[in-house]
C-alpha positions in Angstrom: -70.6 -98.6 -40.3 -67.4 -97.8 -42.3 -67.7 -94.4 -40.4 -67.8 -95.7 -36.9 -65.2 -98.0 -38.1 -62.8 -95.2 -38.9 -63.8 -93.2 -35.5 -63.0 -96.0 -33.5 -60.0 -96.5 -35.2 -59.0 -93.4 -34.8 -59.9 -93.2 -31.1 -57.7 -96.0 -30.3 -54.6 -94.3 -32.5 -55.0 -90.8 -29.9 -55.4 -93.1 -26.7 -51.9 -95.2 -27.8 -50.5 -91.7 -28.1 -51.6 -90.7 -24.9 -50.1 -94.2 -23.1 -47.0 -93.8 -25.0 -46.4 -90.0 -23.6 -47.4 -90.9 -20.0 -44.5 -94.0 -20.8 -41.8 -91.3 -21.5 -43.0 -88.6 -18.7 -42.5 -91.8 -16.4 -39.3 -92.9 -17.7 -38.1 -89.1 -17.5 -39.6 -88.7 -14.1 -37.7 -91.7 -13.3 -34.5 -90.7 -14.1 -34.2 -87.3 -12.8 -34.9 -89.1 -9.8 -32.3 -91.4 -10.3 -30.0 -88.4 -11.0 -31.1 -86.5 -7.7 -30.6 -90.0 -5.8 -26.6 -89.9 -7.9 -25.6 -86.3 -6.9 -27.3 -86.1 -3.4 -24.6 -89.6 -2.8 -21.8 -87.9 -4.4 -22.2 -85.1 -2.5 -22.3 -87.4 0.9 -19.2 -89.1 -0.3 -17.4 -85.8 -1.2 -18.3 -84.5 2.6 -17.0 -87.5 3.8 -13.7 -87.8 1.3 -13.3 -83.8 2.7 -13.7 -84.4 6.0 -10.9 -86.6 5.8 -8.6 -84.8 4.3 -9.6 -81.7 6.6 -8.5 -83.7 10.0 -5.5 -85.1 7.7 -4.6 -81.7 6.9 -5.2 -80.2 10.1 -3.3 -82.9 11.8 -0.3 -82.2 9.9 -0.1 -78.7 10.1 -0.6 -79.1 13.3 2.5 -81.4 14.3 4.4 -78.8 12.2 3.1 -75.8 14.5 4.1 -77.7 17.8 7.5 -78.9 16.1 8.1 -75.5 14.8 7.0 -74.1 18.4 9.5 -76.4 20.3 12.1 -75.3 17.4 11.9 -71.7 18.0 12.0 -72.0 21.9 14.6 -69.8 23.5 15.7 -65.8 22.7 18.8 -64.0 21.5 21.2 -62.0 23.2 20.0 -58.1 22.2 23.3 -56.4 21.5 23.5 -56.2 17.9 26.1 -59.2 17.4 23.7 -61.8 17.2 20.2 -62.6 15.2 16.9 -60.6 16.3 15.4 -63.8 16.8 16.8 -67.9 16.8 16.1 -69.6 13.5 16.7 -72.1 11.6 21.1 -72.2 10.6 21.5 -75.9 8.0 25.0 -74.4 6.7 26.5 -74.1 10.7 29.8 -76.4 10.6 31.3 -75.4 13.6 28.8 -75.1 15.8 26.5 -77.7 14.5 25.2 -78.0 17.8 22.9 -74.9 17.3 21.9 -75.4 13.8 18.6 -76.3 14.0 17.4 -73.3 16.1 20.6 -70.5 16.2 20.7 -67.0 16.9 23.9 -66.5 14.8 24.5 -67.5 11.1 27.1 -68.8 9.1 28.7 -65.4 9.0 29.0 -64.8 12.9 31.3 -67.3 13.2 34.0 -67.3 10.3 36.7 -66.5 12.8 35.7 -70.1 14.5 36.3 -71.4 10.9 39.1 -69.7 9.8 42.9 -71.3 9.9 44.1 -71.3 13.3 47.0 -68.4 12.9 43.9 -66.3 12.3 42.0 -67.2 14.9 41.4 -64.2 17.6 42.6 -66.1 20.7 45.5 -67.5 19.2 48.0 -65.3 20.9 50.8 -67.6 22.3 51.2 -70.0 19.4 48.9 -72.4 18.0 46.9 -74.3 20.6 46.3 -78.1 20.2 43.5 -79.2 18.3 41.4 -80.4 21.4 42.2 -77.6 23.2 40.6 -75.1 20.2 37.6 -77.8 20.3 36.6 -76.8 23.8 37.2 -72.9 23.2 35.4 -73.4 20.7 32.3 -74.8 22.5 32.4 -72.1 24.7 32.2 -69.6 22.1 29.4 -71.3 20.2 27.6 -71.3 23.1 27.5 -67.7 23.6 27.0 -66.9 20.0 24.8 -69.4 19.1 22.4 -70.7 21.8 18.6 -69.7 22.0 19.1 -70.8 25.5 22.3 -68.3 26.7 19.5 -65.7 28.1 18.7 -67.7 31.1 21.9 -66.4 32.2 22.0 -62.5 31.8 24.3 -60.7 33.7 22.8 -58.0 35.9 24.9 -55.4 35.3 25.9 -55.5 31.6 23.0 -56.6 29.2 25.3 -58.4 26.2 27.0 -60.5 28.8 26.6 -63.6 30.9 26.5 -64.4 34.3 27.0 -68.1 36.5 26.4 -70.1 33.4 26.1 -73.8 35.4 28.9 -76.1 33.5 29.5 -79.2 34.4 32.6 -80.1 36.6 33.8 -83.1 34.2 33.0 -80.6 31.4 35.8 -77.7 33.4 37.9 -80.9 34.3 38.0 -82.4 30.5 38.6 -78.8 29.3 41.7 -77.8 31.7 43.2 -81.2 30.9 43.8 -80.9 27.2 44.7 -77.4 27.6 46.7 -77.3 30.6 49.8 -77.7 28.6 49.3 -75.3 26.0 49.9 -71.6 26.5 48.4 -68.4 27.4 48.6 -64.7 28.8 45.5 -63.7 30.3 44.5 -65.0 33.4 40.7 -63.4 33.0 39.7 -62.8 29.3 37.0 -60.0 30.4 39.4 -57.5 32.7 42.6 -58.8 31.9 44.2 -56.3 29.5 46.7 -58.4 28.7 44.3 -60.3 26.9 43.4 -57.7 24.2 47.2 -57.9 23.0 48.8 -60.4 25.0 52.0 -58.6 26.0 52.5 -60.5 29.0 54.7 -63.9 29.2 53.1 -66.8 27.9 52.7 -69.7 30.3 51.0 -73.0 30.4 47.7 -73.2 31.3 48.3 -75.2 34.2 50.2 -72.4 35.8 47.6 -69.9 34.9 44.7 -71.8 36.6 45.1 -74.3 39.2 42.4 -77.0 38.2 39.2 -77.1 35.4 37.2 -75.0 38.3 39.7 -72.2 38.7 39.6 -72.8 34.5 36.0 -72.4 34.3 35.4 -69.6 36.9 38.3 -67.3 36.0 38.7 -67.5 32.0 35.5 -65.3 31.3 34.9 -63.5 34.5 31.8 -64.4 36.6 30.2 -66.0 33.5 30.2 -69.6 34.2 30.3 -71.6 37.9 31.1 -75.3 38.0 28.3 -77.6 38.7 28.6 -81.1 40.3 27.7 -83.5 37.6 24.1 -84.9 38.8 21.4 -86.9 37.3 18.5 -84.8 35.3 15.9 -83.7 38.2 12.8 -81.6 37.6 10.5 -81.5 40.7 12.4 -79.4 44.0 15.9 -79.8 42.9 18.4 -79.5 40.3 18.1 -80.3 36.7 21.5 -80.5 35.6 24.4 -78.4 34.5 25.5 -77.8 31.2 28.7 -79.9 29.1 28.0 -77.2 25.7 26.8 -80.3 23.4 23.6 -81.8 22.3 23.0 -83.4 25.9 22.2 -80.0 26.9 18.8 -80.2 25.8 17.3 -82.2 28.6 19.0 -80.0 31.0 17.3 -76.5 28.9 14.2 -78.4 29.3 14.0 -78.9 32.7 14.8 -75.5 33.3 12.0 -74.0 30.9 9.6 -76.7 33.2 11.0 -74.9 36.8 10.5 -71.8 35.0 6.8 -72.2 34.8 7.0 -73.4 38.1 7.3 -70.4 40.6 7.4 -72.7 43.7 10.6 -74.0 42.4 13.4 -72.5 43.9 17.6 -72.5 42.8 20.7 -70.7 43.1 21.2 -69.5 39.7 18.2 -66.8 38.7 16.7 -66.0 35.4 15.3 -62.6 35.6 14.9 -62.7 39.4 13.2 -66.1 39.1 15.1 -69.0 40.4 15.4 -72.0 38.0 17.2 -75.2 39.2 19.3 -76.1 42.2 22.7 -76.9 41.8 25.5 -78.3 44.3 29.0 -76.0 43.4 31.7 -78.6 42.9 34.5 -78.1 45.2 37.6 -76.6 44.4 40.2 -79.9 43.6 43.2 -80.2 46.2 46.1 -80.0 44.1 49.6 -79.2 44.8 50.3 -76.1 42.6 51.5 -72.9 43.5 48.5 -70.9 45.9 46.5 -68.0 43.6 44.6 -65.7 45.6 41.3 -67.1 46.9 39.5 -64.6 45.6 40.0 -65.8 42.3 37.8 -68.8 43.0 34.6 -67.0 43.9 32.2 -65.6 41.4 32.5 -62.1 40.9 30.8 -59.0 38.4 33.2 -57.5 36.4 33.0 -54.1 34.9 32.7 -53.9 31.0 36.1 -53.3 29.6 36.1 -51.9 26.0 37.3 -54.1 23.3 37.7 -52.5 19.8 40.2 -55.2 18.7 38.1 -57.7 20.0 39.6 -60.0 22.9 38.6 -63.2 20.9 36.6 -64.6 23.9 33.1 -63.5 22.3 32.1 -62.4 25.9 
């Protein structure tokens, strides 16, 4: 008896062993289970958490891309006076107009910022401040403007041809100036203009309105535009005042561009962009110029080692 006693006893010792190791194989089992269930939900979440910040990311470089696009729009006048290529100009003070997308830098235009004795066109005298702000609009134009080469000039590749300006803009302009003084009736083919040593007269004796002002000072490289509202579709989508409102009228033209059914009388690279009325010549009762001066003509390049100060 006291042998089947201790069998027994022993019997029920190794089966307790057994039920406690099944236990802690089930409780293990169990929680690498519970672990798998933890790490596959992570994962989900992480997917989802970097999904997220994919389209966030994507989304924002995209904007960037377009804004960047949009900023870079336009080219640069190929003559080895301005940048290869418009960019970004923070540090532009006088011709802050361009600084967010310029093909000339800081340095291009020192002369503009210089005092005014220094200034290249500054041949009669000082002229009035005004009248230096709207030569000086001109000038940042050519200089500085992605958008100048919609205007290239046939027959000489750095220059500019019937650049559409505004008539308020050419009115505005020869009123300020029309009592200061100059020598040069045509900055481009006048040689007076590379060392002014002819007499120094008024303005308003040298051109007989802001349209003679306009279409004389700088050759054939701006006409004078009736001011009309913005138009894309079959007409005309403005003319140009050399300011920030120019935008709207750059973008209708880039619109017509893409648009070969459109048709204009000023041509980008054989393509017509957007129609335009001329302004008419002002009746005014100064002395009579030659008519000829008040159509647009192409002027041959003229050599300018000094620099004539007009830029052009």
């Amino acid at each position: 008896m006291r042998v089947l006693s201790l069998l027994s006893s022993t019997e029920s010792e190794t089966h307790r062993q057994l039920m406690v190791k099944h236990l802690l194989q089930a409780e293990r089992n169990r929680k690498k289970t519970d672990r798998k269930k933890e790490i596959k939900y992570n994962l989900e979440q992480n997917s989802g958490d970097m999904a997220i910040s994919s389209a966030f990311v994507f989304a924002y470089w995209a904007s960037f891309l377009i804004a960047y696009g949009w900023c870079r729009e336009g080219a640069c006048i190929q003559d080895g006076h301005h940048k290869s290529m418009p960019s970004p100009e923070p540090n532009l003070k006088e011709c802050s107009t361009y600084m967010e997308n310029a093909c000339c830098s800081e340095q291009d235009i020192e002369d503009l910022t210089a005092s005014t004795s220094s200034v290249l066109w500054d041949r009669c005298g000082s002229l009035s401040p005004v009248c230096e702000t709207f030569l000086k609009r001109v000038i940042c134009f050519y200089r500085c403007s992605p958008d100048a080469t919609y205007w290239p000039h046939p027959q000489r590749g750095s220059s500019l041809r019937v650049v559409p300006l505004c008539h308020s803009f050419c009115r505005d302009w020869y009123e300020v100036c029309k009592t200061d003084l100059t020598c040069a009736r045509d900055w481009t083919r006048d040689p007076r203009g590379l060392n002014c040593t002819g007499s120094c007269i008024p303005y308003q004796q040298m051109y007989q309105h802001g349209r003679d002002l306009c279409e004389s000072l700088w050759g054939d490289a701006f006409m004078t535009m009736e001011d009309e509202a913005l138009e894309v579709k079959g007409r005309g989508c403005g003319c140009l005042n050399l300011n920030a409102s120019d935008r709207e009228v750059i973008a209708a033209l880039r619109t017509q561009k893409d648009d070969p059914d459109e048709l204009d009388t000023t041509k980008h690279h054989g393509n017509t962009l957007c129609a335009h009325t001329a302004a008419p010549a002002p009746q005014q009762g100064q002395r009579n110029y030659d008519k000829s001066v008040l159509h647009k003509r192409s002027a041959p390049a003229v050599h300018d080692p000094e620099g004539s100060g007009s830029g052009f």
